[in-house]
N, C-alpha and C positions, 0 to 999 in steps of 0.2 A: 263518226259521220263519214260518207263516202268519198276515195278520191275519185278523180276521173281517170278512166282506164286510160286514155288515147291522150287527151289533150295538154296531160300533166307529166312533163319528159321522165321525171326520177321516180315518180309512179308505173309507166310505162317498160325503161326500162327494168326496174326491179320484179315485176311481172313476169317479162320475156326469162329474166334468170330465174325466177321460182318455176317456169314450166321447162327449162333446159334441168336443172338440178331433180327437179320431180323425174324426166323422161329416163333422166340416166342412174334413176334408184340410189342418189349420192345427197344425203341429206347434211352429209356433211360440209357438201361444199355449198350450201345457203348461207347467203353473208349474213349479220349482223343487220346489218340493213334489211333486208328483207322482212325476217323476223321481226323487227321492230315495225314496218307496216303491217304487218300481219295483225298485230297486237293493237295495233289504232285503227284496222279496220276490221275488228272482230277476233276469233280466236281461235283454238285451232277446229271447233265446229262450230264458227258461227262467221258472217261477213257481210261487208254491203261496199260497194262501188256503184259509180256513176257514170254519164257518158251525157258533154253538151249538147245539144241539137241546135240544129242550125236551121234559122227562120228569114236568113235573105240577108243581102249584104256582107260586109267581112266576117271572117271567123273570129278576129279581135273583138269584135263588137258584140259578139254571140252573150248572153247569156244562160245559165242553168238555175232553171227556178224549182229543179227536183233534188230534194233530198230522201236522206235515209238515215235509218240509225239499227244498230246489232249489239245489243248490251249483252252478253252473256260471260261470266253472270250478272245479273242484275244487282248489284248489293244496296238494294234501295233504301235499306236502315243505315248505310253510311254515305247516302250520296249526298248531305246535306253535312258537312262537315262542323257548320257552326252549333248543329242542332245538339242539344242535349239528350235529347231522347235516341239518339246514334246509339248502336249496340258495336261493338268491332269483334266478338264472339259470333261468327256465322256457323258453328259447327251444328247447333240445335234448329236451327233455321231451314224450312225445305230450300229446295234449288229455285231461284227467280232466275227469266231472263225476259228480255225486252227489243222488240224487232219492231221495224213501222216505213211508211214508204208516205212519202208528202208532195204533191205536186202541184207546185205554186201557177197561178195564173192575172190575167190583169199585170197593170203596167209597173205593181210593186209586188207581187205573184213571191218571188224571191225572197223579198223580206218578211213576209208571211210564212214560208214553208222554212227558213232558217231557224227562226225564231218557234215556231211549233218543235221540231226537232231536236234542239237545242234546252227546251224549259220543260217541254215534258217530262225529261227521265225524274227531272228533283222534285216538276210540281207533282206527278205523280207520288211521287216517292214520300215525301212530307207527308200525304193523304196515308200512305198505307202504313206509315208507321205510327199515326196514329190511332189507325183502326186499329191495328197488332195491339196497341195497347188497351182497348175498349173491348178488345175478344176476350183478351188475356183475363180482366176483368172480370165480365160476365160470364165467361167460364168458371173460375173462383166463385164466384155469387152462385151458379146456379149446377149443384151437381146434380138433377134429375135429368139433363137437356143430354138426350143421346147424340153420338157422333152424326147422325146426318143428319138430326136439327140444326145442329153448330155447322155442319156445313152450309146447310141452306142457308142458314143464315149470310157464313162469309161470301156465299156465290151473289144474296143479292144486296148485300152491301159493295162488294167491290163493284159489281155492276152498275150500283150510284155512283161510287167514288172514279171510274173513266167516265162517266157520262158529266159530271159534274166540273171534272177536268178538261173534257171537250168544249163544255160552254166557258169555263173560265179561260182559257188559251183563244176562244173565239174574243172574248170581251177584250183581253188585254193586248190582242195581238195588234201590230203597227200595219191594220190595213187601211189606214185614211193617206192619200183620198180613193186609191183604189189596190186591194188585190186579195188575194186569197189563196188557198191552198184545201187538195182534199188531206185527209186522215186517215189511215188504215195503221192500227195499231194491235199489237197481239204482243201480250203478256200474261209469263207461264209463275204460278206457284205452286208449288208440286207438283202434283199429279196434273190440277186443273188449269185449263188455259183459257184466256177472257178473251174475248177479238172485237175490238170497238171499231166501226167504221162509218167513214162521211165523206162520200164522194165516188168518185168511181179509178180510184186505186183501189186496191184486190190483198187479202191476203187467202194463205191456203192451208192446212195441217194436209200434208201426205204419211200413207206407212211404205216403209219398205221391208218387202220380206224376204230373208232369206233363207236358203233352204238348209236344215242343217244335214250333216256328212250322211246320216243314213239316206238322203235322198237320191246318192247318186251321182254321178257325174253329167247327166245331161240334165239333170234340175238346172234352172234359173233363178234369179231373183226377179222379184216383182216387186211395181211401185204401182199404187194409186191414190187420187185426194179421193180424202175423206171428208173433206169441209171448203167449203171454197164463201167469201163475202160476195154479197149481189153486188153489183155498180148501182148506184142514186141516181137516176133516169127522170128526166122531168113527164116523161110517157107512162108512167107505173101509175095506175089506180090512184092509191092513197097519196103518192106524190102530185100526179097533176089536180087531185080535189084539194089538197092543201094549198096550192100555188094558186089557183084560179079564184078558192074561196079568200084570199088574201087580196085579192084584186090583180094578178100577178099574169100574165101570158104565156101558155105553154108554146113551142112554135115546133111543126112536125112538117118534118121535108115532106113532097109531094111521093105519095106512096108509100111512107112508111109503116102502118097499118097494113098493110100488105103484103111489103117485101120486109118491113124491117132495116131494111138499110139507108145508110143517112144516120146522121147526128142530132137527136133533140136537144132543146135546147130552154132556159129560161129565161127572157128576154125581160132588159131593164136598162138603164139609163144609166151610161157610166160617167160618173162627175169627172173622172180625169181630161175626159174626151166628147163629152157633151153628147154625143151620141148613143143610141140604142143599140147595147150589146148582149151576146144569147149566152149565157153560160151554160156549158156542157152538163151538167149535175142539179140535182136540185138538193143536197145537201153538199157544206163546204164548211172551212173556217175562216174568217173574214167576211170577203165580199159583202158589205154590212148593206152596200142600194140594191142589193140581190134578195137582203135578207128583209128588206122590206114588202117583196113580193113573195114571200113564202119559199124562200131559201134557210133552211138552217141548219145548226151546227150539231146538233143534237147525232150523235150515232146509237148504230144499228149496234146492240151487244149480244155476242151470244157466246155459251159458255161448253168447253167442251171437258173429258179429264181419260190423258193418256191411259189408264188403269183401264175403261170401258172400253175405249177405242181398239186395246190389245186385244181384250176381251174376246168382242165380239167379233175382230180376224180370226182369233183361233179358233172360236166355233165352226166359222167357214173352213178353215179349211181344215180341221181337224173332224167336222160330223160328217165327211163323207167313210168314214173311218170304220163309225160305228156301226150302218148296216151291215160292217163285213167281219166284228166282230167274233160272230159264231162260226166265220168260214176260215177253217184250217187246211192249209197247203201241207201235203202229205208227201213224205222223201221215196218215190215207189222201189228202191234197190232197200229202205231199213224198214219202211213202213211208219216210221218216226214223225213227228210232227216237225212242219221247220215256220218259221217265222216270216210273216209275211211280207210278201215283198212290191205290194201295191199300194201300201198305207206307209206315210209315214207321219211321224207325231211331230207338231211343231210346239213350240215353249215361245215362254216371253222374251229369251234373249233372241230369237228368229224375227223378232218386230220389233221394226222404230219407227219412230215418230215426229215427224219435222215439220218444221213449217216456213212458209216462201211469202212475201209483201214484196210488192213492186208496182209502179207505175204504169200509166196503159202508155206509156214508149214502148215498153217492154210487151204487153200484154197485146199490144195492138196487132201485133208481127209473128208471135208465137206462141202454138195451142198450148191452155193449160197443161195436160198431160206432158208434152216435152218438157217444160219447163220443169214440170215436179221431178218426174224422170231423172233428169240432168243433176238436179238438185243431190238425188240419192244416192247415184252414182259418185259424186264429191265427195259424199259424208262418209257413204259406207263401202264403196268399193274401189278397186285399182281397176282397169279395162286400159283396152287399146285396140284400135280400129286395126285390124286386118287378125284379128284371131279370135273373127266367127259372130263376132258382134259390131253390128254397124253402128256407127255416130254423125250427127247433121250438125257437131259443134267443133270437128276440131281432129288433127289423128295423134295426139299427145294424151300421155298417160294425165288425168284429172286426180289428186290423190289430194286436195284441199280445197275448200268453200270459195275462196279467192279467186281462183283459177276458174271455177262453176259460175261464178257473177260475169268474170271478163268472158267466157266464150257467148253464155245467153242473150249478154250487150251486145256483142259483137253480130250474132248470129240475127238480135232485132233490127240493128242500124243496114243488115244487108236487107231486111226486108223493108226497110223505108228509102233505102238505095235504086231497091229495084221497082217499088211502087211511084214513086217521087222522082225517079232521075237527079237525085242531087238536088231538087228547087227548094225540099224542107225534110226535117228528121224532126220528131221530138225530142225532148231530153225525157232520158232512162235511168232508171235509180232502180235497185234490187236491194233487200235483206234475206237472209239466211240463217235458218238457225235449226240444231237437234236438241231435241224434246225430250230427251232421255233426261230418269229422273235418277238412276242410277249408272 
């Protein structure tokens, strides 16, 4: 789970020393300390931190109703330790990992997004170990069933088994008498990666590509998403006919239909405070007098698998290749043929695979692209502002996941500094995580 960058002193400063010991290439001198936050909030490619937001009044008084979580690996067949069905042999087992970003609302918002963050890794985890063993199964029983029926299969069983887990963490969660929390959750087995979401936290799969050595020294790397979750808008078609046919009130700022700007909203009647309040989403977990008007908990799943995703980068950018195939560059002092010098061939270790959950703190302040950007830069490269490459997070060398969560937090709370003047900031929560399956 995330600390907070800022507010939490021994968090704060073990930061400032992991970005002093990163700038001066001396990994040796990272404490003990350090490491061991490193390790509770994620790994060496994966992380999530936080940052409170301040809604009026004392900063003592403040609280943070966003959380996050960065399991990698995921070891979901032992995260139930009393279970018997636990396997502690993970050699035969693909790679899992597990990222997600929750952002609590309503006057017990917090107790909802801890408790979502907190129960999911094992209720999840209980679900897929027993599916593992009902595959394992029907596998055995059925040897005519080809590899991609048995896929299909697990794609749309785990597809029930988060959706199934979103309404049961809806049902048991401690939103009485009032709160809630959205859901963006993304979880990888193997190749394939599941993205369950409700609400309007975000998650993203980016590739980042690098060039390899035949490209040269003025090659670059490049980063783009390749997948990003919609935000749950009570304005969306199927969502405001679901809310309206429920008896429920869509409410759209004056002009939004137009410009788009403004916040919709789902209005409902909050028992904590007896008044008529608009929730920003039309899907959430909790908010149960929300989910009387056509609020619910149900996500959005879709399934993607790093294996395609390399794929069809390499086509890009390897088929501009082929129409040049038949043209050979000729040496005019031997007449010799020589190798061309305008194509080069990229492979599967030239692409990676990541992915980013975060909160609209975060999202609200900074375009996706930077954000993905920043991200890959963390994973997979070392940079440093004044040698040809610009940065809008920082002039410190970035060379862990850690350090990419604190600068993005940083860099949104400046954009609610400078929009807001100080009167409010949300609270910010980021996960992080590489997709690589080898």
């Amino acid at each position: 789970l995330p600390m907070d960058v800022h507010y939490d002193e021994e968090v704060k400063v073990h930061l400032e020393n992991m970005r002093k010991d990163t700038s001066s290439n001396n990994e040796s001198d990272v404490s003990e300390k350090e490491y061991t936050m490193l390790k509770t909030s994620g790994s060496e490619k994966a992380a999530t931190l936080t940052l409170i937001g301040y809604k009026g009044g004392r900063m003592e008084d403040q609280i943070n109703q966003d959380r996050a979580l960065a399991l990698a690996p995921y070891s979901y067949w032992n995260i139930n330790s009393s279970s018997n069905t636990g396997d502690s042999d993970s050699s035969s087992r693909p790679v899992a990992r597990l990222i997600g970003a929750f952002d609590g609302h309503a006057k017990y918002g917090e107790k909802v997004s801890e408790y979502v963050a907190k129960t999911l890794p094992a209720l999840l985890g209980s679900k897929l170990v027993e599916h593992d063993a009902t595959m394992s199964s029907k596998e055995n029983n059925n040897v005519d069933e080809d590899e991609a029926e048995i896929q299909q299969r697990k794609d749309h069983d785990i597809g029930r088994i988060l959706h199934e887990t979103f309404l049961e963490l809806d049902a048991t969660s401690p939103a009485h008498p009032s709160g809630g929390c959205t859901a963006s959750a993304l979880l990888q087995v193997g190749t394939r990666i599941y993205i369950a979401n409700a609400g309007d936290s975000r998650s993203f799969v980016g590739v980042h590509v690098t060039p390899p050595p035949t490209a040269g020294s003025d090659a670059k790397a490049t980063t783009a998403i390749v997948f990003g979750t919609r935000e749950d808008k009570a304005h969306l078609m199927k969502e405001r006919e679901r809310v309206e046919h429920m008896g429920g009130t869509v409410y759209l700022p004056n002009g939004f239909m137009d410009t788009g700007k403004g916040t919709t909203r789902v209005l409902y009647k909050d028992p904590a405070t007896g008044s008529t309040s608009g929730l920003a989403m039309s899907r959430s977990i909790g908010d149960w007098d929300a989910g009387a008007v056509g609020v619910i908990p149900d996500p959005l799943v879709d399934i993607l698998d790093t294996k395609e995703i390399k794929t069809r980068v390499l086509e890009s950018l390897n088929g501009a290749c082929k129409g040049d195939a038949n043209e050979v560059e000729i040496d005019p002092a031997s007449g010799e043929s020589l190798p061309s010098t305008s194509c080069v061939t990229y492979t599967e270790k030239d692409v990676k695979v990541f992915a980013v959950s975060a909160t609209d703190g975060l999202l609200d302040y900074l375009p996706e692209e930077a954000i993905v950007n920043h991200v890959a830069k963390g994973l997979y490269e070392t940079t440093k502002v004044g040698d040809g490459d610009s940065n809008a997070f920082g002039e410190q060398k970035t060379t862990n996941p850690l350090l990419v969560c604190e600068d993005l937090i940083y860099a949104a709370a400046q954009g609610w500094q400078e929009d807001k003047g100080g009167r409010y900031r949300d609270d910010i929560a980021i996960a992080v995580t590489d997709l690589e399956t080898e």
